[in-house]
C-alpha positions, 0 to 999 in steps of 0.5 A: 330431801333425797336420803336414798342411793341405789347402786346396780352392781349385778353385772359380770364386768366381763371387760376387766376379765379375768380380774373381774372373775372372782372379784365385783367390778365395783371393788377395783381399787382407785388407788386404796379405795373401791370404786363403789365407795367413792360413789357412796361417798358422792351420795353421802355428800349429796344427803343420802345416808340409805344406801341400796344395791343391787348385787348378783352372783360372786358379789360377797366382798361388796356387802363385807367391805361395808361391815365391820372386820374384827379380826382385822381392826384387832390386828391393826389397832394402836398401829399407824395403819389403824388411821387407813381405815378411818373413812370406811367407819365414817361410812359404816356409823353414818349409812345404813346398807341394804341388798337385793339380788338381780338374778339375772342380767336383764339391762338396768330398767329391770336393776332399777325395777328390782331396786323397788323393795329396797327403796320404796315407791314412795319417795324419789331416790338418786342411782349411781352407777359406781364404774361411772366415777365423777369427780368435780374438785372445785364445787359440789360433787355431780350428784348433790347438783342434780339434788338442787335442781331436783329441789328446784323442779321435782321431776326426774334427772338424767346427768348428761355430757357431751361425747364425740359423735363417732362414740354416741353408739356406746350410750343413751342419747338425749333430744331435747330442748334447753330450759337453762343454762345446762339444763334440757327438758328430754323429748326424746332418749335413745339407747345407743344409737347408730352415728348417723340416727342419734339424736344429738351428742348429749349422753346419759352417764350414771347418775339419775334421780328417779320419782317413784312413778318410774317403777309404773312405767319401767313395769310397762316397758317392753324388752329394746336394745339386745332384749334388756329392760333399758331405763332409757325406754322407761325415762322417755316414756315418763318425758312424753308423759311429764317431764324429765331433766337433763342436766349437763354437769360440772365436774369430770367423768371416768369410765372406769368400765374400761381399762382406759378410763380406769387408768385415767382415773387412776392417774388423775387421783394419784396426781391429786394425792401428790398434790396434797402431799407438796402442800403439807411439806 
């Protein structure tokens, strides 16, 4: 079982500036929740209850927004409000937190790498990346998926999707070859590539299960695209070696990295909340 959930969350959110300048991107609220909360919540429904992250410079309200707030639930207790808070100390009683900084933003092979003393490098772990929101409201979340086929054939995972080919430059791309139904085992990965060299269509998005070898070999991967440790490099080294999965995931994804996304999400869930809402009338 995979009880271990990393979370980079280092990063400036430069995009989301000048909202992001005292405030982590992973705390933009998708109507009342963070976004890094809604991933938690995906890991904990997937069996993780250790839950790691990585955090820089000016990320403070993270580590608090996961720990009690006494004077607040003081404030707020025998109220109607009392009940808001209900999720978060499910969260709180059920996971452990730990925290590591990256000091300095060199890509997310080096997140993951500083990941190492958190997590171990003994057993497989899952990696969320939270402005990555995955929703799929008729089955399992996109995260406890990937956990089954892990399961299934032990190796690492990348959670994959297709993409027009005009956007492929915004990710990492996938080569390979169908096993199943959804399911490619990689050759090749390539980190954003121009239109007319990538690979396929088929993107990496912010989920992965990763084996403890990774560690080796992201410690063996030199510098790629704009001089960042790229886990991309470090995956396709591991596929020509051994084996590594992509899986094409059911559910829906937002990049709530950019504005667009962001209010698409937005949107989506708030037109979920009304659903509910005509249900109980």
């Amino acid at each position: 079982m995979i009880k271990k959930c990393l979370f980079p969350a280092a990063g400036y959110g430069t995009r989301f500036l000048p909202a992001t300048k005292a405030m982590p991107k992973e705390m933009l609220p998708i109507l009342t929740k963070p976004l890094i909360q809604y991933g938690v919540e995906e890991a904990m429904d997937a069996g993780c209850n250790v839950m790691a992250t990585i955090t820089g410079r000016g990320k403070r309200a993270i580590t608090d927004h996961f720990d009690i707030s006494y004077e607040l639930e003081h404030q707020i207790k025998g109220s109607e409000k009392e009940k808001m808070l209900a999720d978060i100390r499910h969260i709180i009683d059920k996971c452990t937190f730990t925290y590591t900084r990256q000091n300095e933003m060199k890509g997310l092979g080096d997140a993951i790498y500083k990941g190492k003393v958190l997590v171990g490098d003994s057993d497989p772990f899952a990696v969320i990346l939270a402005d990555d929101l995955c929703v799929n409201p008729d089955g399992d979340g996109v995260l406890k998926q990937m956990v089954k086929l892990y399961e299934k054939y032990k190796c690492c995972i990348v959670a994959a999707m297709e993409v027009p080919k005009e956007e492929v430059h915004k990710y990492g791309v996938i080569e390979g070859k169908a096993m199943e139904d959804g399911v490619y085992v990689v050759s090749n990965m390539v980190e954003k590539p121009e239109t007319d060299k990538a690979p396929s269509n088929l993107a990496v998005i912010g989920r992965y299960i990763l084996t403890p070898d990774i560690f080796e070999m992201i410690k063996n991967t030199k510098p790629g695209k704009n001089g960042e440790l790229q886990i991309t490099d470090a995956l396709c080294d591991q596929a020509k070696k051994g084996m590594v999965l992509a899986y094409k995931f059911k559910g829906k994804r937002f990049d709530c990295g950019s504005v667009d996304g962001f209010v698409e999400a937005t949107n989506y869930f708030y037109g979920l909340e009304k659903e509910k809402e005509k249900k109980k009338k």
